[in-house]
C-alpha positions as CSV (number, residue, x, y, z in Angstrom):
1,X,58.5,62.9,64.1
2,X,59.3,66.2,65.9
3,X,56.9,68.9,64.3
4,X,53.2,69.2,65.7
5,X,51.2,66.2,63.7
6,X,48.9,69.1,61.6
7,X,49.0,69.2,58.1
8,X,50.6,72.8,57.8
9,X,53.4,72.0,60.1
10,X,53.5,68.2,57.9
11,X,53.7,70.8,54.7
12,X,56.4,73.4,56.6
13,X,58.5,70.7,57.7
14,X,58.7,69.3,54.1
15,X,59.0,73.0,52.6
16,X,61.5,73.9,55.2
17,X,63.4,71.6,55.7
18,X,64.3,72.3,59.5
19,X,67.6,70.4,60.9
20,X,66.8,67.3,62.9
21,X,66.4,67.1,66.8
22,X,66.1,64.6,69.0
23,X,62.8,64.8,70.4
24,X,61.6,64.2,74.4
25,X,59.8,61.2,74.5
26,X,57.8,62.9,77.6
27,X,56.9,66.0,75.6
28,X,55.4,63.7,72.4
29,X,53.7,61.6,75.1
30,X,52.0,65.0,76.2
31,X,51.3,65.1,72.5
32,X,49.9,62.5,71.6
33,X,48.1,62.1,74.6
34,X,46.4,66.1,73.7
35,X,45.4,64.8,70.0
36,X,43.8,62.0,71.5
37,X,41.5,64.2,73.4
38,X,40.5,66.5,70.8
39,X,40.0,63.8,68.2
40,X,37.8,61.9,71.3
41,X,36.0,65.1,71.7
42,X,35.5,65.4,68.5
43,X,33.8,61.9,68.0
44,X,31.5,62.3,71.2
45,X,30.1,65.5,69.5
46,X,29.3,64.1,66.1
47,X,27.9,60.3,68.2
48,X,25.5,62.5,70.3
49,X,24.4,64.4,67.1
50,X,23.9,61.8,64.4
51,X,21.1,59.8,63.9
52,X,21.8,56.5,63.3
53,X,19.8,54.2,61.0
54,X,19.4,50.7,62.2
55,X,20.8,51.5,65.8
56,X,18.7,51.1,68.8
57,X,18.7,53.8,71.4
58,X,20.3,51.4,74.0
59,X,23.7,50.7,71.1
60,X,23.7,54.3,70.9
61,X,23.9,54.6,74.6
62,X,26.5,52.1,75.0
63,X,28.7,53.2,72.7
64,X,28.7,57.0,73.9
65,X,29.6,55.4,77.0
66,X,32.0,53.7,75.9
67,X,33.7,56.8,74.4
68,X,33.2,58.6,77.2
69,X,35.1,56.7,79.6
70,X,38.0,56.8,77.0
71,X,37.7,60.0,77.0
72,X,38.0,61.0,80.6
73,X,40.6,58.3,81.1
74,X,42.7,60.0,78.2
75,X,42.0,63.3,80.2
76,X,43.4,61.4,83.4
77,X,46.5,60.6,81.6
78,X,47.0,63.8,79.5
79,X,46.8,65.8,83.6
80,X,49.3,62.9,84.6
81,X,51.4,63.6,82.2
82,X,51.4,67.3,82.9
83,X,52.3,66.6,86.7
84,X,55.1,64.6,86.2
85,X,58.3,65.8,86.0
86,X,60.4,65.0,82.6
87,X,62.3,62.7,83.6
88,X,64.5,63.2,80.0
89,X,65.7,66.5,81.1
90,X,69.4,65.9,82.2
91,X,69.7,63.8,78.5
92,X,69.0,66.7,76.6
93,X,71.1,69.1,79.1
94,X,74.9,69.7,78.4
95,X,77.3,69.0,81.1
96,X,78.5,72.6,82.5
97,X,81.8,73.4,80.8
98,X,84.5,71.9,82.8
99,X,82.6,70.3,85.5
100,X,84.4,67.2,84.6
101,X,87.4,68.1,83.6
102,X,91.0,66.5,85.4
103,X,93.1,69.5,86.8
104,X,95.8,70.2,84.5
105,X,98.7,69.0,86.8
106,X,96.9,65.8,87.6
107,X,98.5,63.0,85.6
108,X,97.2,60.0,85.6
109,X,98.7,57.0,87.6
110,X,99.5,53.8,85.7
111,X,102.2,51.8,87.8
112,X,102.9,48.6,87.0
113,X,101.7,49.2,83.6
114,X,104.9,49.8,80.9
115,X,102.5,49.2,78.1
116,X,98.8,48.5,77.6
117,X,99.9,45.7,75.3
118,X,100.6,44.2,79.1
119,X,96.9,43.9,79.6
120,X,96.5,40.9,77.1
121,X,98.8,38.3,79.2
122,X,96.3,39.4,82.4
123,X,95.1,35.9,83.5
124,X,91.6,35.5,83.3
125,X,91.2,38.1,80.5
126,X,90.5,35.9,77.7
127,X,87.8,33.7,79.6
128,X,86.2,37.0,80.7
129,X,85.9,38.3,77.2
130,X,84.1,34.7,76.5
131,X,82.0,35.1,78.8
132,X,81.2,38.5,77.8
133,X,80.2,37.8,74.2
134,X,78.0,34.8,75.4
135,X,76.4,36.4,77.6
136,X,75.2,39.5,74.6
137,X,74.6,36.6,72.7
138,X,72.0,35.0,74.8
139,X,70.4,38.3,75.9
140,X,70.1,39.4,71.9
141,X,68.6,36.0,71.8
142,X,66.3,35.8,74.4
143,X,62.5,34.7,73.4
144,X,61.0,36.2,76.1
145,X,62.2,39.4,75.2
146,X,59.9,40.8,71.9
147,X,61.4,42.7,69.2
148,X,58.2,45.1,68.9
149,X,55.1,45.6,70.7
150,X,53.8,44.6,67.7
151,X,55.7,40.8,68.1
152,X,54.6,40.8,72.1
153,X,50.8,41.7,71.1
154,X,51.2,38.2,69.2
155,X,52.4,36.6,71.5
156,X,49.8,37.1,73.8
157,X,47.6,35.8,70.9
158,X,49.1,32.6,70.5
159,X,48.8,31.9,74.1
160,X,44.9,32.1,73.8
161,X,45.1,29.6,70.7
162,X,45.4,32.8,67.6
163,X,41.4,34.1,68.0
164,X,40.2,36.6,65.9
165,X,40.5,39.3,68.7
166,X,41.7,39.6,72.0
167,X,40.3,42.6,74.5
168,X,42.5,45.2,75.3
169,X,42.3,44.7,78.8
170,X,43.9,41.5,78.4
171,X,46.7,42.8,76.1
172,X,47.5,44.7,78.7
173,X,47.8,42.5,81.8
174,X,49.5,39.9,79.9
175,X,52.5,42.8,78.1
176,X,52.3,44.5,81.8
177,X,54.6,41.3,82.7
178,X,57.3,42.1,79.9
179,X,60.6,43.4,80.7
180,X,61.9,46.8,79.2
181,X,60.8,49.4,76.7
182,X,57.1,48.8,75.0
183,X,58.0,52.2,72.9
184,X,60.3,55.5,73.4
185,X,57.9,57.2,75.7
186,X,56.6,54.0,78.1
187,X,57.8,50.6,79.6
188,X,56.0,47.7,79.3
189,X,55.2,47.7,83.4
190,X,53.8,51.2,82.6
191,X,51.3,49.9,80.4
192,X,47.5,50.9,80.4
193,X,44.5,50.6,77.6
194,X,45.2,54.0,76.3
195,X,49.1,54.0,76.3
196,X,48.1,50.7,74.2
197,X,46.3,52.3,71.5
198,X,47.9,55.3,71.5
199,X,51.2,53.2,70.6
200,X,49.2,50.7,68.4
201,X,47.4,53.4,66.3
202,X,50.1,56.2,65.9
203,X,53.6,54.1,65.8
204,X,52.0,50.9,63.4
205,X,48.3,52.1,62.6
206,X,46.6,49.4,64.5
207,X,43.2,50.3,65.3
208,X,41.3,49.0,68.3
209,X,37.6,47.6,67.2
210,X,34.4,46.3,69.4
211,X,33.1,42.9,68.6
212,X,30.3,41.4,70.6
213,X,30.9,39.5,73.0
214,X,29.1,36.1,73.5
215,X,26.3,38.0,76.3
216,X,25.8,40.9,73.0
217,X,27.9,43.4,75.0
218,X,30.5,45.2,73.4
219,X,34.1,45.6,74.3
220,X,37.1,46.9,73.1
221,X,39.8,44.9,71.8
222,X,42.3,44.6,69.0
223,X,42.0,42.3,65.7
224,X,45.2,38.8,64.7
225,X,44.9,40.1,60.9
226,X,46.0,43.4,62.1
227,X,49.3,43.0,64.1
228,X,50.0,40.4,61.6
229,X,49.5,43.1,58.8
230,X,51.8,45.5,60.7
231,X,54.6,42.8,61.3
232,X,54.3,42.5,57.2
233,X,55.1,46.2,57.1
């Protein structure tokens, strides 16, 4: 997705038809992270307006103070994000004209070499290229290395015997241990419970929920029938 996620850029971009562009992962982080905002904003406004049926005062409380904290923790992260430097900027850059470029009388030196054919009797070659290939072979093959976050969110599940939910806080401290990429915009070491849902909801619409917990207290955490649903997608 490069176009701003509103329905009349959604309807301009299908009308249109504009060519594709690689997009900045840091600039759809800022994004995402400023939707988030507003549509937390929005909820806090219609939570301290409604009337709830059936809710105690003290729920009420809780859960506008649950929202609140996401709220100004989203506002943490969108300023963050702001600060920071792109750190995509030299990919989407051209190299100057030239910069690289040989000098025209420099010709390249290959003594020794009459033909490149000459490289296949090199001893040691062939075990090298074997060693190669393995070596892509076990990495591909790796099982601690998860093909989605989705995969690595079950993961941690199965390791606490498949519950019905696991909190988001520990989600996060258990895929904080992961190696590489959890999406385009943030590693897995980069990890925090709003990076989480953001990548969750938006990339494979995985929404975060808050059972009880056994004291009555609410927290926030994400449902087993859910990532499974979105692995089935």
């Amino acid at each position: 997705m490069t176009q701003f996620p509103t329905l009349i850029d959604q309807i301009a971009a299908a009308v249109l038809a504009p060519a594709e562009v690689t997009e900045n992962p840091h600039h759809r982080a800022i994004l995402d992270v400023f939707v988030e905002t507003q549509e937390l904003d929005r909820q806090l406004a219609e939570l301290a307006a409604a009337e709830l049926p059936g809710v105690s005062v003290g729920e009420q409380l809780d859960t506008l103070t649950d929202l609140l904290v996401e709220r100004m923790a989203a506002g943490a992260e969108l300023s963050a994000l702001l600060s920071t430097s792109c750190c995509c900027v030299a990919t989407f850059e051209p190299d100057p004209p030239g910069e690289y470029d040989p000098a025209e009388d420099d010709e390249p030196d290959f003594e020794g070499f009459d033909d490149f054919e000459d490289l296949e009797g090199m001893e040691g070659m062939d075990e090298f290229d074997d060693l190669h290939e393995e070596a892509v072979e076990d990495f591909l093959s790796c099982p601690s290395r998860p093909q989605t976050i989705i995969h690595a969110c079950l993961d941690v599940f199965d390791a606490h015997g498949s519950p019905e939910y696991v909190s988001s806080a520990e989600l996060v401290e258990r895929l904080r241990e992961l190696p590489g990429q959890a999406d385009a915009r943030w590693r897995y070491s980069d990890l925090n419970a709003l990076r989480l849902s953001l990548i969750l909801r938006r990339s494979h619409g995985v929404q975060s929920h808050r059972p009880r917990a056994a004291d009555g207290s609410r927290y926030r955490a994400f449902r087993h029938a859910d990532l499974l649903a979105a692995l089935a997608d």
